[in-house]
N, C-alpha and C positions, 0 to 999 in steps of 0.2 A: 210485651213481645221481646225474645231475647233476640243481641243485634248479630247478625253472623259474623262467625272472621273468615278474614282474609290470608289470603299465602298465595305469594308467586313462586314458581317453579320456576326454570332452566329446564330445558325439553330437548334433547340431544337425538338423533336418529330419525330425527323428521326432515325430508328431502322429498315433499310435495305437500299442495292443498290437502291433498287426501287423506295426510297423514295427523293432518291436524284435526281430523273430521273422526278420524282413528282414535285418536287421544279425548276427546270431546266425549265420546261414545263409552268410551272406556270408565271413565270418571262420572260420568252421568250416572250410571246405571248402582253408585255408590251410595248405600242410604244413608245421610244427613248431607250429601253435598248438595247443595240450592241451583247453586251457578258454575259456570264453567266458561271460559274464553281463552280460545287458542290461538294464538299468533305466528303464524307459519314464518313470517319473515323475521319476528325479532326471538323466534325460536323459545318464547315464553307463555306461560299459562296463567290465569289469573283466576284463582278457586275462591266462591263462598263455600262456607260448610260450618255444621252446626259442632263444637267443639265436646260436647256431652255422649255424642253419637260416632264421631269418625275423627281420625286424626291426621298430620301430613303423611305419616309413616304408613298408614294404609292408600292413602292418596297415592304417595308415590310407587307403591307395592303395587297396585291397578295401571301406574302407567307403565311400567317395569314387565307385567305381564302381558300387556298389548305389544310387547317388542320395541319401546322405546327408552332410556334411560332418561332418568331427572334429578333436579337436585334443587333446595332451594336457593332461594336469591341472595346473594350476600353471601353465604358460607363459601368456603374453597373447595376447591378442584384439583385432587388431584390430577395434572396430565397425562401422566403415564398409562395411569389405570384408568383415568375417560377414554384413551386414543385405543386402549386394547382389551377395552368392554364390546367398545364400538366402531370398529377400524373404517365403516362405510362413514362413518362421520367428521372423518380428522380433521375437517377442512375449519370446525369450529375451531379446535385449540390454534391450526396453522392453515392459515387461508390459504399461504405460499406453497407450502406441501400439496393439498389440496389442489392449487392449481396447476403445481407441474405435472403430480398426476394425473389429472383429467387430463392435462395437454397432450401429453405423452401415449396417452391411452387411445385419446380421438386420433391422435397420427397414427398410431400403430395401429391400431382399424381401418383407417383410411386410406393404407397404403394396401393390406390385407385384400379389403373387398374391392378394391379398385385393380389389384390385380387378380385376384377371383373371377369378378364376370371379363377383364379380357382373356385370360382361360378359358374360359367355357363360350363367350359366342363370337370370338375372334377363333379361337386353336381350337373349338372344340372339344377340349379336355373337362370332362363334366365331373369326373371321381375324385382330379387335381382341384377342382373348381372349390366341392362342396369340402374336403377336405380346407381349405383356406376358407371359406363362407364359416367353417365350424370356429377356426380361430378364431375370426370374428366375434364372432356369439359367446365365445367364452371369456377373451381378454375383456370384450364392451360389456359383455353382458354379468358376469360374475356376480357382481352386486344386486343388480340386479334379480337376479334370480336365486340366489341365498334369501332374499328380502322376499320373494316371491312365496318362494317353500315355508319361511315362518310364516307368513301370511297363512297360509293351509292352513299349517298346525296350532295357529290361533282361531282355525274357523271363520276366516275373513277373506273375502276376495277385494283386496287390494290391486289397483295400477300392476306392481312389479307380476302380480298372481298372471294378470291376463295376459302382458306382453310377454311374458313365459310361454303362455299356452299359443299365443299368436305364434310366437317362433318356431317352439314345438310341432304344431300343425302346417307349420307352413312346410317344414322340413319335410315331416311326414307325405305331403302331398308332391314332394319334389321341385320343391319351391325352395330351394337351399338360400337362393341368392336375395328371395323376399324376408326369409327368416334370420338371414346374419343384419337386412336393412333395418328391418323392427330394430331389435336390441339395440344398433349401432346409433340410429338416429334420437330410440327414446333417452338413451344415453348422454345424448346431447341437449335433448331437450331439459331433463334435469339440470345439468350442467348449469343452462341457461339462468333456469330457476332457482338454483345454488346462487350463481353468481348477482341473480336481482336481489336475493336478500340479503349476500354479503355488501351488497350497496348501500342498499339499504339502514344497517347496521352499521355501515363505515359513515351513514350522514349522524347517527347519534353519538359513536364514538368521537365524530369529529368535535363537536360540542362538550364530551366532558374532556377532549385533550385541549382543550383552551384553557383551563386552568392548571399553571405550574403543578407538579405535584411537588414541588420540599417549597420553604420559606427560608426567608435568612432573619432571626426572631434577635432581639438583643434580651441575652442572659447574663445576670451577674457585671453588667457591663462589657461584655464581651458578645460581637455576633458569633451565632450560631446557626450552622443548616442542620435544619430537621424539616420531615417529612408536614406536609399539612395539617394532615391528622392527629399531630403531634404539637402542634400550636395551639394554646388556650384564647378563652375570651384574654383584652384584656394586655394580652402581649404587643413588643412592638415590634413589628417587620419594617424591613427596611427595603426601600422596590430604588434600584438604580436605574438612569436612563438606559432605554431599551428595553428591560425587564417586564413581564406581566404580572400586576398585582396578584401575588397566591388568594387572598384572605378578604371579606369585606369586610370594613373599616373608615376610622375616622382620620383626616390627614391631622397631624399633631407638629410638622416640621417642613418646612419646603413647600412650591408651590410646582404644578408642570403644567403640561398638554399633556389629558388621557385620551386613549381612544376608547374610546364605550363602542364600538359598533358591533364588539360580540354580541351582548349583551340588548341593545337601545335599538341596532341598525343608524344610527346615526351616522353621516359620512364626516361629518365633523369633528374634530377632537376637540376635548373639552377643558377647561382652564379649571384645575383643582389647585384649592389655597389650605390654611389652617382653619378648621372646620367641618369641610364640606366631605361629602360621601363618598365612597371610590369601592368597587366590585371586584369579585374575584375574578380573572380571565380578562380583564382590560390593560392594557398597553402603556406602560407609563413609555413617554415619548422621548421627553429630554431633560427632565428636571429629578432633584434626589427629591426621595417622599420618605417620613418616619409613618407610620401609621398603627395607631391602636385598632386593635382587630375587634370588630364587635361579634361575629359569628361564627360559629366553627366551621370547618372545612365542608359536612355534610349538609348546614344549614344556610350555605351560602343561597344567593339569587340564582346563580351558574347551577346550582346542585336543584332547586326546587325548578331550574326551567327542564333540566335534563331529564327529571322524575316526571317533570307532566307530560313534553313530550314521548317518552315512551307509554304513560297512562295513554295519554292520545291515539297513540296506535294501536294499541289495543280494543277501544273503543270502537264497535262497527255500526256505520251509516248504515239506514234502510234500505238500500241499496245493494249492500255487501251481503246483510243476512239475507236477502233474496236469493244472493246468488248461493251461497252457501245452500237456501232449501231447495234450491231448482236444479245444482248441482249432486243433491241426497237422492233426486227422483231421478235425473236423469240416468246416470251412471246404469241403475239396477234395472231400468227400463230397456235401454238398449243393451244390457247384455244378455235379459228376456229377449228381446229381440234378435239377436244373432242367435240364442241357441233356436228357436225356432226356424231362424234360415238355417241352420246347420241339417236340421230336420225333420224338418216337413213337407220341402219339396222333392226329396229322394224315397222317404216312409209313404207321403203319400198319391205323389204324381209321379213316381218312379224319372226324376230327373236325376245327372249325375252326382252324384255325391261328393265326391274332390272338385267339383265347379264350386257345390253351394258349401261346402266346408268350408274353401277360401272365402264366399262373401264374408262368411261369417264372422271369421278371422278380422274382415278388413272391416265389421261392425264391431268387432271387440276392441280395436286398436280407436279406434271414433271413442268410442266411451270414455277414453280419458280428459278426462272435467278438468284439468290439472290448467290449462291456461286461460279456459272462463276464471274458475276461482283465485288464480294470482293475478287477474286481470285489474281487479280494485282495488284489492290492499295494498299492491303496488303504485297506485296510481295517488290514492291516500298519503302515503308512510313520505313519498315525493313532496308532494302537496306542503304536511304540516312538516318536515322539517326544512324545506327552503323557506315558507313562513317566520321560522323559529330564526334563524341566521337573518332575516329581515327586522328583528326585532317583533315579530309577532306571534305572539304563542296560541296555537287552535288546539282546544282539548279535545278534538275527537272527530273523526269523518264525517260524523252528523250536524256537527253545525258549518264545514263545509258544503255540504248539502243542502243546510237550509239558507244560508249565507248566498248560495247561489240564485235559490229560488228568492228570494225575500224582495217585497216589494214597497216597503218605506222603511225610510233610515228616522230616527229620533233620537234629537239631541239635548243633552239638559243642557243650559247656558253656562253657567256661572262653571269657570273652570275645565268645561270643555271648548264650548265656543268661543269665551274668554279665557284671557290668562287667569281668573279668578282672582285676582290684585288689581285695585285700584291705583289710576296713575291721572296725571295731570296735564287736562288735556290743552288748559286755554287760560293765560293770565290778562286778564282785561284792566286796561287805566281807566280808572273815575277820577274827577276831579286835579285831573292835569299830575297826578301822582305816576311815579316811573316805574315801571312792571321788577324793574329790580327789587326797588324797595320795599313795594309790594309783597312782595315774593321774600324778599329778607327779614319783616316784620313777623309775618305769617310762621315762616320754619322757626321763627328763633321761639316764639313762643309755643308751638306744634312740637318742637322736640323734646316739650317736658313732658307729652300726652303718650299711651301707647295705643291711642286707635288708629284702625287701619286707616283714614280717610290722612289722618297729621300725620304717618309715616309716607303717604304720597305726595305730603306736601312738602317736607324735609328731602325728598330724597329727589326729588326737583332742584330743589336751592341746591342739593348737592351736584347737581349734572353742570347745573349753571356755575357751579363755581362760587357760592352766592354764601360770604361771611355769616355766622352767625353770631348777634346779637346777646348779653348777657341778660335772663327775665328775672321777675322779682315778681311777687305776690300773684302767684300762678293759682288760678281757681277755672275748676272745669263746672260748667252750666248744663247739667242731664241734659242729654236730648237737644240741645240746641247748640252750644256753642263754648268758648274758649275767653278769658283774658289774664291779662297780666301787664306788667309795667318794664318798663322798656327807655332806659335816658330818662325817668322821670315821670313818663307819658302814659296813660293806660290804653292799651289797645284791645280791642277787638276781632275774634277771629271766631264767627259762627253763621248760624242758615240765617235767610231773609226774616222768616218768622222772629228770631232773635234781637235782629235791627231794629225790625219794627218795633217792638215792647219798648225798645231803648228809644226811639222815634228820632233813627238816624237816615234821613233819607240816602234810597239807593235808587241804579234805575231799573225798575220791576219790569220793564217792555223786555230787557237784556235776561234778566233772569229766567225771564218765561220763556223766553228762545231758546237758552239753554236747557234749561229744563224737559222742552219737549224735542231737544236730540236726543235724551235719558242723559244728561247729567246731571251732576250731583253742582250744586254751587255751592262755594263758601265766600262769604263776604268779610272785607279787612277794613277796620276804620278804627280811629280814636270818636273825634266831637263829629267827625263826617265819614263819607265812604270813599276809600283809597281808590282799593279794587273789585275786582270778581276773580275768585281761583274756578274753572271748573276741571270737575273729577270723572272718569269715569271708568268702570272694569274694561279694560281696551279688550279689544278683536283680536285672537290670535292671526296671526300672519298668515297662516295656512288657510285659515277658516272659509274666505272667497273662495279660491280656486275648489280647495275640497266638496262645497256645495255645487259647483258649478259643472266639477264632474260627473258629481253625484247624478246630479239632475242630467246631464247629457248623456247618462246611462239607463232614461226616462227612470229615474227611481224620485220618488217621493220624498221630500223632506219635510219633517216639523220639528218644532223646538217646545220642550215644555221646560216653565221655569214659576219659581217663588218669586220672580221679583214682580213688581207692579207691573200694570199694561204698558205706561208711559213706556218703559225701559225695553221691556219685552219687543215692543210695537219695530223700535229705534233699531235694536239690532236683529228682529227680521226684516227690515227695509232693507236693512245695509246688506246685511248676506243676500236677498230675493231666496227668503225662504218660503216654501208654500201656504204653512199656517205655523201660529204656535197657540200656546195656550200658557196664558201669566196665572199667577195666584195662586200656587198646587201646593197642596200640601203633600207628603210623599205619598200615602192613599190616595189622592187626586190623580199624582203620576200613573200610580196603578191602575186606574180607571180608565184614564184616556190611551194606556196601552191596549186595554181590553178594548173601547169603543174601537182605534185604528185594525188592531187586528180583523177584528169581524167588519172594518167597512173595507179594507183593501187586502186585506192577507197577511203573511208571513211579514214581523216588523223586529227589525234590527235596533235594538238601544244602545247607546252611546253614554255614558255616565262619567262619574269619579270611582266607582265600585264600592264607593261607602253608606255616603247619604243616598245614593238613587238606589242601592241594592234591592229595595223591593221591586222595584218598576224595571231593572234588569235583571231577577229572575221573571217577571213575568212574562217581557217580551222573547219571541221565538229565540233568538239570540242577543245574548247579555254583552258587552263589550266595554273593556273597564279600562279607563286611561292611565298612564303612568305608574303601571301598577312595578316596575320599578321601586318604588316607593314605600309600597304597600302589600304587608299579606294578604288583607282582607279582598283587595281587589283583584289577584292571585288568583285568592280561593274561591270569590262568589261568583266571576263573570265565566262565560261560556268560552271568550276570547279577549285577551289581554294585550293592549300595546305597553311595551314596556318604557317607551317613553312619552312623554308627554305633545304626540307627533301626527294628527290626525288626516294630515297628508297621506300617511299610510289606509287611509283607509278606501278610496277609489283602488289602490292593489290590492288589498286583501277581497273584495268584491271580483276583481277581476281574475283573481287566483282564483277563488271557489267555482266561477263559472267557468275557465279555463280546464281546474282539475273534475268536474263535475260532467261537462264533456267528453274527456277522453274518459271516463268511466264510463261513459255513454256507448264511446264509439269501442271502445273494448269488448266492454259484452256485449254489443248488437253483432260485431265480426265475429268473436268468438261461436256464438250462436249461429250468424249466416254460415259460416264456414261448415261446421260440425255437423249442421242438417243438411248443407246441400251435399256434403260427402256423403250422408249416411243415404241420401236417398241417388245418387250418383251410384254406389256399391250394387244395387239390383241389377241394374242392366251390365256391370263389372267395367264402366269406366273408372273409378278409382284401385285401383291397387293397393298392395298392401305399404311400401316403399312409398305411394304418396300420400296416403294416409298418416304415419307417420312423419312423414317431411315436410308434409302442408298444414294437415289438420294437427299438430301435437307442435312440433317442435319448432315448426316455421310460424304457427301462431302463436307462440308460447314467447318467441322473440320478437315476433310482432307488439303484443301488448307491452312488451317492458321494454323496448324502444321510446312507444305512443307515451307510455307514463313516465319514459326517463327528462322527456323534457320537461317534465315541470321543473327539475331540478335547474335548469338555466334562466326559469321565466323571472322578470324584472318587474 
């Protein structure tokens, strides 16, 4: 099976849901395109299609002919010739144009119609009246209704089509002052919806202006500014305090305080030395940094979080294509329905006809879907980029969705619920011996080893402050243990098992205690036993509280882990986790995602993104730690924290149900609103003026209110 490609477009002239339903339809109807996804707010398209069969250039020719203009992603733009292809659109190249003209526009109509009806039913002047009511309609309506008549001439009844005809009719009927409100108000209502997706698009944009655009790179021995994309692997940038790292890289000179919280969410700034990692768009604080750049400008972490979240919002939850199909039916339903009010009770009960004209009018202006369908994807686009500035990245409105519903969390241990390093938890005196010495004998000869268990032991003596000792005839014992010579002396540094063979007595009552907290013991002796080291992968710091909320949000917790039960047992005691399950192999994991799912529902994984990757695609949503770190964890988890920070995850839980919510309460208004107008219109309590002011343009800012707060939630 050949794989399709891909191409995103740039979609200019779209200023509503509808339009995007426009463009969808358009491209659909194209043989070899498979898929098609419209994003009204980030004003982008995302097309499979079979490259053998169609091309972009016919793609964009089909969007071209629908009355919209595109361009692919990446190439440029001319402004000049985008802004006077498309003059109804300027606001893309200048939001600021854009908004003085709206501004200017709603006052000059507001001043118009406002002195209109007190002409006519203040003074009476009904001819002065509708003469300024027409002003109205033309200054607000212009766009409108040029957008309206292409509409025709494409054979498509479009929004701008019917509130054309609503104005039209309404004048006709003598209703000047209902026909200048149409225009004026759905004028606004747009506006509104312009302005939620310029918001929209100003939380992505904010994201990639976090990274500098030039670098100061030393060439020749000499710095130089150039652009970022003009920096190689390789090169060395120079970031001075206060400055934001351009480039990710390795520090090779100087040590500071970065701020990662672009990037991590982190509120802490972090100590970078020679070595360690530093990202594009982080903060250097107060120290000079040289840094060898390991990625180019497009391959940064900052560039692959910016690309997912806008994949992300592209992506629509089950929720969203719902409304998308109920807004395909609605629409053409009730505008069947007004034309049937317009005439069937004049054709065939001989009632008046300019009464039921007007219903009908005030059921065409109803029709407009336009704040049901921006009612989610604004509430989404909110959602995953406060998310993203939290250090959390969510690919898509559907795993907020299911994130919301999901009823057990599942943790692998090792590296999630622990730091994944072993540390030193407890030095015990045998034999009247001093926990220094202990502990000095141990590291001295532990630091000629490179296993993890003798780098926790070394790096102990190192907290402590604790000399190291010069060893001689260092020999490692597989699987058991350590010696070598020390002042003359041979020491010992391995498990109990080890001792015993040697038949050095230790006390096994201690070691068994130890052992069944889930530590690891290592025993130190020459001709006797000194000490006890115990070891164990510590608890991350977060780990309590995070279960604890978890659980106080009745969610479910288990832990599946590789390591033995002892251990597994220990730290779900310590956490009061509900169950876990030791000895998995990662097939194992997979399994007991499958049994949790089917005993309690929708199950949340928690991993590294690497080793657990099959058992977090399997669970409903994959969630990969510190993927910071890692492409692989990036790429395979559904939801990614970028730092190694699990605290985050009682908020991301309360995010998805938060935005999940008002996705709720959006379309159930949207919907109460629109049918109890529509059926309000019979008996002629609703008007044309509130129909438009209530049902369109007062809920149209109703719902991107409701979704604007997710952008504050903490």
């Amino acid at each position: 099976m050949v794989e399709p490609n891909e191409c995103e477009l740039k979609v200019k002239g779209m200023d509503c849901p509808s339009c995007a339903m426009n463009v969808e339809n358009a491209v659909k109807k194209l043989d070899g395109v498979s898929d098609i996804s419209v994003n009204f707010i980030t004003r982008k398209a995302a097309i499979k299609y079979d490259s053998s069969r169609i091309n972009t250039s016919q793609i964009i020719g089909a969007i071209e002919n629908a009355g919209y203009n595109a361009i692919e992603e990446g190439k440029e733009i001319n402004h000049e010739e985008s802004c006077s292809s498309c003059a109804t659109d300027i606001f893309e190249e200048k939001p600021s144009i854009w908004k003085q003209r709206s501004t200017l526009i709603i006052a000059l109509s507001s001043v118009l119609l406002t002195l209109g009806l007190y002409i006519e039913f203040v003074l009476g002047m009904q001819l002065q009246a509708n003469i300024l009511y027409l002003m109205v309609t033309v200054v607000s309506g212009y766009s409108i209704m040029k957008k309206g008549l292409l509409a025709l001439l494409k054979k498509r009844l479009d929004m701008n089509f019917l509130m054309t005809i609503a104005a039209v009719g309404a004048f006709s009927i003598g209703h000047g002052e209902e026909g200048a409100s149409v225009v004026y108000l759905f004028f606004i209502a747009e506006f509104l919806e312009d302005y939620a997706g310029e918001r929209a698009r100003k939380s992505i944009g904010a994201l990639i202006k976090l990274a500098p655009e030039t670098a100061v790179v030393k060439r020749n021995g000499k710095e130089v500014n150039l652009h970022v994309h003009d920096a190689n692997i390789n090169d060395i940038a120079v970031v001075r305090p206060g400055e934001k790292i351009p480039l990710d890289g390795i520090v090779i000179n100087g040590e500071s305080s970065v701020n990662q919280a672009a990037i991590t969410g982190e509120s802490m700034p972090v100590h970078k030395k020679e070595g360690d990692q530093v990202y594009a768009g982080t903060l250097n604080e107060h120290g000079y940094l040289e840094i060898k750049v390991s990625r180019r400008s497009e391959e940064t972490v900052l560039s692959k979080i910016v690309k997912m979240v806008e994949e992300a919002e592209r992506k629509k939850s089950p929720t969203e294509k719902f409304v998308d199909k109920f807004a395909r039916y609605y629409t053409p339903a009730v505008i069947f329905l007004a034309v049937g009010v317009a005439t069937i009770p004049s054709l065939v009960f001989g009632k008046p006809f300019d009464e039921w004209l007007y219903k009908a009018l005030v059921l065409l202006v109803i029709s407009c879907p336009c704040a049901l369908a921006i009612s989610t994807p604004v509430s989404m686009v909110s959602g995953i980029t406060g998310a993203a500035k939290n250090g959390v990245l969510i690919k898509g409105g559907n795993y907020i969705e299911e994130m919301a519903k999901a009823k057990v969390f599942v943790f692998d241990k090792t590296g999630t619920l622990t730091e994944g390093r072993p540390v030193v938890t407890d030095t015990l005196e045998v034999n009247n011996y001093p926990a220094k010495e202990i502990l000095e004998m141990a590291a001295s000869i532990e630091s000629l080893s490179e296993h993890p268990l003798a780098k926790a032991v070394v790096a102990k003596a190192e907290s402590e402050s604790v000399s190291l000792k010069p060893a001689s005839e260092f020999k490692a014992i597989p699987g058991k243990g350590l010696k070598g010579n020390i002042n003359g002396k041979t020491y010992y540094i391995g498990s109990p098992a080890m001792f015993s063979e040697l038949s050095i007595p230790f006390p096994q009552a201690k070691v068994k205690e130890l052992e069944e907290e889930g530590k690891t013991t290592i025993l130190v002796g020459n001709r006797e036993c000194m000490g006890i080291i115990a070891i164990m992968d510590k608890v991350r710091d977060a780990a309590p509280e995070t279960i604890r909320l978890l659980k106080k949000k009745d969610m479910r917790v288990a832990m599946l882990t590789g390591d033995n039960d002892r251990i597994a047992k220990t730290i779900a005691n310590k956490l009061e986790i509900d169950e876990y399950h030791s000895n998995l192999l990662p097939e194992d994991k997979v399994r007991m995602i499958e049994e949790l799912n089917q005993k309690y529902g929708r199950v949340v994984m928690v991993g590294d993104g690497v080793n657990d990757a099959p058992a977090l695609a399997k669970a409903t949503v994959g969630i990969a730690m510190g993927a910071i770190g890692s492409d692989v964890a990036l790429e395979t988890a559904d939801i990614a924290l970028m730092h190694d920070d699990i605290s985050k995850l009682p908020y991301l839980f309360e995010l998805s149900k938060k935005t999940f919510g008002i996705v709720k309460q959006n379309i159930f208004t949207s919907i109460a609103v629109k049918g109890s107008f529509a059926v309000l219109a019979f008996p002629g309590i609703v008007t044309l003026w509130m129909a438009v002011a209530f049902g369109d343009m007062g809920l149209s800012l109703l719902v991107i209110v409701n979704a604007m707060r997710l952008a504050v939630f903490k």
